[in-house]
MARLO-216022 format. One line per field, with one value per residue (C-alpha): residue in one letter; x negated, y negated, z. Coordinates in steps of 0.001 Angstrom, whole numbers, plus 524288, in hexadecimal, padded with zeros to 5 digits. Last residue first. Layout:
<ropas>
residu <- a; ...
east <- X; ...
north <- Y; ...
up <- Z; ...
</ropas>
This chain:
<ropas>
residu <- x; x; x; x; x; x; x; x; x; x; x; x; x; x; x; x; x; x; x; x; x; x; x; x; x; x; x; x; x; x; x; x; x; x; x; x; x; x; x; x; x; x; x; x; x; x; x; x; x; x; x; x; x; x; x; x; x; x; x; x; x; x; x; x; x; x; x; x; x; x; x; x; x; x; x; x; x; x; x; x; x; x; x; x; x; x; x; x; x; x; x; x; x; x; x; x; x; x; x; x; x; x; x; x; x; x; x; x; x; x; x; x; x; x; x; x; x; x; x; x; x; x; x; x; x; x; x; x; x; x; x; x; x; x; x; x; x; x; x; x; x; x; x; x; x; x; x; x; x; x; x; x; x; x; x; x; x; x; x; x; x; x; x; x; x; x; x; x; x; x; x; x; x; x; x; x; x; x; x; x; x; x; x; x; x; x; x; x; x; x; x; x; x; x; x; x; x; x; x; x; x; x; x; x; x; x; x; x; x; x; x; x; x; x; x; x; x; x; x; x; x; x; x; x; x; x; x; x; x; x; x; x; x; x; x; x; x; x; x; x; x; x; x; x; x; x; x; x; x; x; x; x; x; x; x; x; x; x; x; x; x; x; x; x; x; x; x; x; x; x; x; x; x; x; x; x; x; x; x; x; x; x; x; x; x; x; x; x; x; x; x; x; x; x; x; x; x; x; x; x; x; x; x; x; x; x; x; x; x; x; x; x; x; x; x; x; x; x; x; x; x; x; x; x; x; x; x; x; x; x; x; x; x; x; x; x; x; x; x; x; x; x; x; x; x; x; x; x; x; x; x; x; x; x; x; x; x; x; x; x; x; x; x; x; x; x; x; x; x; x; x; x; x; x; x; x; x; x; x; x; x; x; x; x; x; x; x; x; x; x; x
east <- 60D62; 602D2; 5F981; 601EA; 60273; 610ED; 61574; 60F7C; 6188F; 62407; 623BC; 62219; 62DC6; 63469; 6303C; 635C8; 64496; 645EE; 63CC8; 644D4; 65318; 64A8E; 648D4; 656DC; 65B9A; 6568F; 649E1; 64838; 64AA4; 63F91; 63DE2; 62FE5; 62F85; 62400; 61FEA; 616B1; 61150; 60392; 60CF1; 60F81; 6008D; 5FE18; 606FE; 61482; 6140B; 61A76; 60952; 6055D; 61104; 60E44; 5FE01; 6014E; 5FA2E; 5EAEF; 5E6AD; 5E6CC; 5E8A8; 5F786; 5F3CB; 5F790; 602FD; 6096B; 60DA7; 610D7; 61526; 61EF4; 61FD0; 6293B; 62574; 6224D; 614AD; 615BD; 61D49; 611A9; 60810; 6101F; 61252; 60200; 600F9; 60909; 605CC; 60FDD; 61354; 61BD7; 62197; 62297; 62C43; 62D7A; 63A41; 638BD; 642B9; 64A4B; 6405D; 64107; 649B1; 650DD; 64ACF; 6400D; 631BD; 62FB8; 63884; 63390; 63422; 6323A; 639D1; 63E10; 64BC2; 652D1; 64A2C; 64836; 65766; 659D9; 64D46; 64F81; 65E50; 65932; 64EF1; 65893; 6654A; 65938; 65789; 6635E; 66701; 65886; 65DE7; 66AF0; 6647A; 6599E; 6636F; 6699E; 65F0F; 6510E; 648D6; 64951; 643E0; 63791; 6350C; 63552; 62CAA; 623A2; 6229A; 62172; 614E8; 60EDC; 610D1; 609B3; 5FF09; 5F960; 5EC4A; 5E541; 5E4F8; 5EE3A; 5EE9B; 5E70F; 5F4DE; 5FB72; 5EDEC; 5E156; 5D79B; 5D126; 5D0A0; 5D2C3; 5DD33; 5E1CC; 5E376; 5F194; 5F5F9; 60646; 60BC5; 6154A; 61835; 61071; 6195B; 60EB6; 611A2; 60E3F; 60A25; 6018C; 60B11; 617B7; 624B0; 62DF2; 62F56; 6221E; 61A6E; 61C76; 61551; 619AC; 612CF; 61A6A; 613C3; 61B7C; 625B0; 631B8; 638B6; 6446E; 63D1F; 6347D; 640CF; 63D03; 6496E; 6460F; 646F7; 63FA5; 63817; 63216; 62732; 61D4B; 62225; 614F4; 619A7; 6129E; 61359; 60B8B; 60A7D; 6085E; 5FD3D; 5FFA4; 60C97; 61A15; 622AB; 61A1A; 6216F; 62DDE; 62B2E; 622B8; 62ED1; 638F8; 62CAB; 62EAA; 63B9A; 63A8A; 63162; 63894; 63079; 637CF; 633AB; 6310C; 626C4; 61B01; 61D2A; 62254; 62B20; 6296B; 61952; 61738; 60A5B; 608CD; 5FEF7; 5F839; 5F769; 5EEA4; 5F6F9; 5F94A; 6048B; 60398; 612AF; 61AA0; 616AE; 61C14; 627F0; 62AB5; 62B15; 626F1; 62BD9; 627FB; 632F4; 6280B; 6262B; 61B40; 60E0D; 60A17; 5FAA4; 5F438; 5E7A7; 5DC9C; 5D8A8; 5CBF8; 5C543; 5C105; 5C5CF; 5D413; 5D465; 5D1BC; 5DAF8; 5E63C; 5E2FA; 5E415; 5EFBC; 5F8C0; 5F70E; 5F470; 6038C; 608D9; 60B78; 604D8; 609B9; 6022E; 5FD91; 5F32B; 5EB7F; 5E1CD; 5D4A3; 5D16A; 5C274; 5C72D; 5D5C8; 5D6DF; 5CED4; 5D4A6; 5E0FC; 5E0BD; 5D9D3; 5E5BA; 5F00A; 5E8C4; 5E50F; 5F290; 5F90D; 5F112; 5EFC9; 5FCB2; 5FF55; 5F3EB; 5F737; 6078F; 602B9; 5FAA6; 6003D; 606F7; 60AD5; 6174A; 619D6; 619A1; 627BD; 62D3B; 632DA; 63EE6; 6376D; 63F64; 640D4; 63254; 63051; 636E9; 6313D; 62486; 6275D; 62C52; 620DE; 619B9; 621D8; 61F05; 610D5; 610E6; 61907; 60E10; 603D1; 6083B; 60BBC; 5FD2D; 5F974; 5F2D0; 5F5C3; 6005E; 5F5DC; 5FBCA; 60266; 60E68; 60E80; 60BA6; 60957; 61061; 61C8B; 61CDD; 62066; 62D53; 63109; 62881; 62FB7; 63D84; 639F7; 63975; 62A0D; 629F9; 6268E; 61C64; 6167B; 6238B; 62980; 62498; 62FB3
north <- DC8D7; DCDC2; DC31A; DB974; DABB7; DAA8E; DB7BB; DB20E; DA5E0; DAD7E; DB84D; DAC91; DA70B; DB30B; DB641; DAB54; DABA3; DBB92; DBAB6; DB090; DB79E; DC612; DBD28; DB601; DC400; DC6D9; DCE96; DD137; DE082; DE33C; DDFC7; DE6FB; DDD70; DE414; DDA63; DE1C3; DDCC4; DE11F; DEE2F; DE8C5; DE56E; DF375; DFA84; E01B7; E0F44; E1319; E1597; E0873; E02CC; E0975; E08D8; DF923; DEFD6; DEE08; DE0B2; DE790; DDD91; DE20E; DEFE7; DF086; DE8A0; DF305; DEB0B; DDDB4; DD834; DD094; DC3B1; DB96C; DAC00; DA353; DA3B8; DB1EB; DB504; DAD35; DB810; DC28B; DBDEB; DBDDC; DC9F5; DD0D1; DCAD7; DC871; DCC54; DD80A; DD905; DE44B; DE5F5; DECA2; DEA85; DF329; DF048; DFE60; E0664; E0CA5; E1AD5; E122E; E075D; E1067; E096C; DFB37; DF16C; DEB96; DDC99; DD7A4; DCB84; DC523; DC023; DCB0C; DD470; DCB73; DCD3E; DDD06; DDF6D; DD536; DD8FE; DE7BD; DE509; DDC43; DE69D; DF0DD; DE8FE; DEA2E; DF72F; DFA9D; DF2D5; DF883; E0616; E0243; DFEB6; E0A90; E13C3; E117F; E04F2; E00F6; E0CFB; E0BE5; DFCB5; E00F2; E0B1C; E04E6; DF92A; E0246; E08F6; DFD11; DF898; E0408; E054A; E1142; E12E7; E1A9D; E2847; E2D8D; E3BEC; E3F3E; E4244; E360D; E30A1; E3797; E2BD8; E298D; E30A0; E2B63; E30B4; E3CD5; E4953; E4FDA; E5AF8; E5AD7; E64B7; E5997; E4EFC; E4480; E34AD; E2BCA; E2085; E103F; E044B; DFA06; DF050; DEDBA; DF23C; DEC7B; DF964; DF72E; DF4E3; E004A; E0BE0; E17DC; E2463; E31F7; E3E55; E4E22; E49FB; E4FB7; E426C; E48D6; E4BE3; E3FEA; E3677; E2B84; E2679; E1B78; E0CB0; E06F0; E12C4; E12C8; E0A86; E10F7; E1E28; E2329; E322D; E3F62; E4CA9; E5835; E63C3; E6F8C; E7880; E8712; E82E1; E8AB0; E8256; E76B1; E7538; E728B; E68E6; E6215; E6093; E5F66; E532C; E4D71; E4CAD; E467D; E3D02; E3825; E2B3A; E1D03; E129C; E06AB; E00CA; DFC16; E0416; E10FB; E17F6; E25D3; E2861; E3391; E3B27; E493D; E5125; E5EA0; E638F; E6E2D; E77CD; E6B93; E60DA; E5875; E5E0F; E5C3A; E4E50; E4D74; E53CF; E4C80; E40F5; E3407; E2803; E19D5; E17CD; E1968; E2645; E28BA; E3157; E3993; E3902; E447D; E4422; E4E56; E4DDD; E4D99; E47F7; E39F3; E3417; E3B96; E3AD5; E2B35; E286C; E319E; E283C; E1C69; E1FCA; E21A3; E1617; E0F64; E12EC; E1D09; E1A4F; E2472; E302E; E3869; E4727; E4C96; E599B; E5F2C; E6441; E7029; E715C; E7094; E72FE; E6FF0; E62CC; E6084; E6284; E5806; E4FBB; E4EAD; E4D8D; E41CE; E39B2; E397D; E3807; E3013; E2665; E25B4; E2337; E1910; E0EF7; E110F; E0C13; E0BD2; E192F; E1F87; E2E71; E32C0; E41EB; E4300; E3B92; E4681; E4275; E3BB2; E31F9; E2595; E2E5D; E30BA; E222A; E2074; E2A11; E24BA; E1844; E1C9D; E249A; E16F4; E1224; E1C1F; E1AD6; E0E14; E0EDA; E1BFC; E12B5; E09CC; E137A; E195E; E2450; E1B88; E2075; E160B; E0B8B; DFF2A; DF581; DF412; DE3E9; DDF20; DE480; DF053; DE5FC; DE06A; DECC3; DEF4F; DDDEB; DDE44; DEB31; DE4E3; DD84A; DE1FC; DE008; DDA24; DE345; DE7AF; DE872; DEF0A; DE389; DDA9A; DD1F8
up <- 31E21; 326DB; 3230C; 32D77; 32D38; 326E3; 32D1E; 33C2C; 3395F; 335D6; 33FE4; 34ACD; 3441E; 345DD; 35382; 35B43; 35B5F; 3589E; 366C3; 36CEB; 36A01; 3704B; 37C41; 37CFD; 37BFB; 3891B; 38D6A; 39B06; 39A10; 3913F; 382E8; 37917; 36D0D; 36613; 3593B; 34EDB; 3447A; 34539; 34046; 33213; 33142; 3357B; 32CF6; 33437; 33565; 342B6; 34935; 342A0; 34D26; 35679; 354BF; 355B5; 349E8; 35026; 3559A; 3648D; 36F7F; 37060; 3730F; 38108; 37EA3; 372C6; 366D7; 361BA; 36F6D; 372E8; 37E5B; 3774B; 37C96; 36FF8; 372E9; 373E8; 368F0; 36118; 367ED; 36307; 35522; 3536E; 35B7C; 34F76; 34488; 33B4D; 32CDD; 33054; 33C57; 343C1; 34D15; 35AF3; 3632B; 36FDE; 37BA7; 37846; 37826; 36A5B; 36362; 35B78; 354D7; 351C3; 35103; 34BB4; 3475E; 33AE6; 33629; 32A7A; 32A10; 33721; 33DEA; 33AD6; 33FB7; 34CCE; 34DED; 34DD6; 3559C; 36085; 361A5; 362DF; 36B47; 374AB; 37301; 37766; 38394; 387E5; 38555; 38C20; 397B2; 399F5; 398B8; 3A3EB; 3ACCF; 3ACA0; 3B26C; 3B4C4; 3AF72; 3BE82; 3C41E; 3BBFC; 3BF80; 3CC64; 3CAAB; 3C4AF; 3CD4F; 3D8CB; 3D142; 3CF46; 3DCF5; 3E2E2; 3D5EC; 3DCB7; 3DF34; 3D527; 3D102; 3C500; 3C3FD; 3D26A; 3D66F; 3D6EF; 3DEAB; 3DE37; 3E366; 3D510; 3CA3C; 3BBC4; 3AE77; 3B646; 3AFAE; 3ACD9; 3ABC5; 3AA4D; 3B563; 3BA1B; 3B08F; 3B14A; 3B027; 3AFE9; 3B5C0; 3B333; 3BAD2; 3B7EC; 3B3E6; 3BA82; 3B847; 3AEFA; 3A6CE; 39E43; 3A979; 3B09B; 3A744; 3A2F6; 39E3A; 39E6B; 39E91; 39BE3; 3945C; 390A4; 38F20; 396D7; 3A193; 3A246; 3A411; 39C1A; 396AB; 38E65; 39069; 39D11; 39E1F; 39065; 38B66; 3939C; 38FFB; 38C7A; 38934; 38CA7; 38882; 38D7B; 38533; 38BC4; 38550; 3842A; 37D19; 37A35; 38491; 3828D; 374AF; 37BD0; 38695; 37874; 371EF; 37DD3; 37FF9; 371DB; 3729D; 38022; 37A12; 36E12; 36B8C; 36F71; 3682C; 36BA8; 3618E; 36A05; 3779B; 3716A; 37924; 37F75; 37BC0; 37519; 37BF9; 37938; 38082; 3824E; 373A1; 372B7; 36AB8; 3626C; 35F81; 35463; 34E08; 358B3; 35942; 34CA9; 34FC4; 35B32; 3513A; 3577C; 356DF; 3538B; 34941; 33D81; 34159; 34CFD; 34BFE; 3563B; 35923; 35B0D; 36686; 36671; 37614; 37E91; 3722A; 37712; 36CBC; 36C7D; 37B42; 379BF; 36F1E; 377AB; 3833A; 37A2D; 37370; 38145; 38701; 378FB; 3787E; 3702E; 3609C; 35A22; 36308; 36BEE; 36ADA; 3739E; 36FF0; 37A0A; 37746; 37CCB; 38422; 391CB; 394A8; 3A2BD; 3A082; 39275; 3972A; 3A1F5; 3987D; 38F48; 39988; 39FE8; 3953D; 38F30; 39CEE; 3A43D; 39884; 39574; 3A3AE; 3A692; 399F0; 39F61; 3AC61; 3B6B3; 3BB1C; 3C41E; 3C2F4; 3C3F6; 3C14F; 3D17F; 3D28A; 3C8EE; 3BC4D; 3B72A; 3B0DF; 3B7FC; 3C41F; 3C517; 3C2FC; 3CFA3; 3D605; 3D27C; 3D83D; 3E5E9; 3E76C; 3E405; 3EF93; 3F907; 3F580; 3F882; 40795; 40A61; 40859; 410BE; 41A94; 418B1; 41085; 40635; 3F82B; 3F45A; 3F8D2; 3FF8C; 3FA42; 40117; 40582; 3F86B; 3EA11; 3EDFF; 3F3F7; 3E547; 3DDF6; 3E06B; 3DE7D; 3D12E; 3CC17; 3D06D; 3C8F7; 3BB2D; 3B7B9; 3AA53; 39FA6; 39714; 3893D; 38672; 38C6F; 38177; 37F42
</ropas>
């Protein structure tokens, strides 16, 4: 129950990928046949994920990952301008409760002082006003950053309304404002067709829609500047060098095709009966007990509660040992003691927010799973209550 963390890999994914760990793995770059026969099938790939974004083939760029894409395009935009605009300072805006993947980057321009960096504040759904953001942006703003759904809490931010607003604002600016969105969480729920988001960068990684790890894009919209993050032997247009990840990129793109289309609608209804059941019968099963973030406008596999009086590592280690796999926040800042930025960043108090319990389902969960979970937790709640300080 911690698919936002990430996923299985679908069997189809494992059966694409496993002749470029084999028999074809030669180098995508080498002009050979074999060569040629690789390339042909990361080609293949990126057309695929062209499709998905509705986008041109050459707007793909691969990545390592979501970590890689954020970071390309934050990092990248910024010092583009600064090296054809020498001596300006540009302006990027993100919101309070983006990814680290996207925090860290803007931390480090802010320190570093090759950009002044706004923060957009949430409401206490976990959503952004387009108004607000309206109001923190500056003659030399180059870059907004929203990110499409939120990885902790679920929801879902109003991107395309956000892009007509900025589409229309960059009709009376000097300086073009690029926008991008970390849609990691995304593409196996929400419509992510580039055009109708308004977006000029898209981050997405493989791992968190049954692909395998290692493996992300970068959707780049044609005409954006961009700089590269390292240099090496030129490839994908001297914006991301490095060999190419052959089976990686397969394994993406087949797990990218097979999110698309009807399929994936009978699956979200599915799975949002399961959050919803698990919601509805884990709040009548234990006192004091928030949902957090809009229960509208939210992925539909998210459930995210805090609850009060409990420790939240403390209840997800006993899940464990019990055999329920959860998470009380983001994975890649699990080893962190401090209360989640999301959830400090929607109002609620630290202690309340150490409290946290993300239940994140995929397409392999059953009822019998979410009937286990409302079986264990409560007496887990009760013993941690009894020992805890939190109370």
């Amino acid at each position: 129950m911690d698919n936002s963390a990430t996923t299985p890999v679908a069997p189809e994914v494992t059966e694409a990928m496993l002749p470029y760990l084999s028999e074809k793995f030669a180098n995508a770059s080498s002009i050979h046949q074999a060569g040629t026969e690789t390339a042909s099938a990361v080609s293949n790939a990126r057309s695929k994920v062209a499709k998905f974004l509705n986008c041109l083939s050459k707007e793909i760029y691969f990545t390592s990952g979501a970590t890689e894409s954020d970071n390309l395009a934050i990092l990248g935009v910024i010092k583009s301008f600064v090296a054809r605009n020498p001596g300006t300072r540009p302006h990027l805006i993100i919101s309070a409760i983006e990814h680290e993947a996207v925090l860290e980057p803007a931390k480090h321009l802010d320190k570093s002082g090759l950009a002044e960096v706004s923060r957009l504040k949430v409401g206490t759904s976990g959503i952004v006003a387009p108004s607000e953001l309206a109001k923190l942006i500056k003659p030399n703003t180059v870059l907004v950053s929203v990110m499409l759904a939120n990885n902790e809490i679920g929801t879902i931010q109003p991107i395309a309304e956000i892009g007509r607003m900025i589409e229309k604002l960059n009709q009376s600016r000097k300086q073009k404002i690029y926008f991008h969105t970390d849609a990691t969480q995304a593409p196996a729920y929400i419509d992510c067709d580039v055009k109708k988001l308004k977006i000029d960068l898209l981050s997405l990684s493989a791992h968190k829609i049954y692909g395998p790890k290692g493996v992300g894009a970068l959707y780049l919209k044609k005409g954006v500047p961009i700089e590269p993050l390292f240099f090496g032997g030129g490839q994908q247009n001297g914006i991301r060098s490095g060999t190419y990840n052959v089976a990686g990129i397969v394994g993406l793109g087949q797990a990218i095709e097979l999110i698309s289309g009807r399929k994936r609608q009978q699956e979200n209804q599915k799975i949002a009966a399961l959050r919803d059941y698990l919601i509805k019968n884990l709040s009548k099963k234990i006192t004091n007990v928030i949902v957090n973030g809009d229960l509208k406008s939210r992925l539909p596999n998210n459930a995210n509660f805090a609850i009060k009086g409990v420790e939240g590592e403390s209840m997800i280690l006993m899940l464990s040992q019990a055999g329920i796999m959860a998470s009380t926040g983001s994975a890649c800042s699990s080893g962190s003691l401090d209360p989640s930025h999301v959830l400090l960043a929607i109002g609620l108090p630290p202690e309340v927010a150490h409290g946290s319990l993300r239940i994140t389902l995929g397409r392999q969960n059953k009822k019998s799973d979410i009937d286990a979970l409302i079986k264990v937790l409560p007496p887990i709640v009760r013993k941690l209550r009894a020992m805890s300080p939190l109370k």
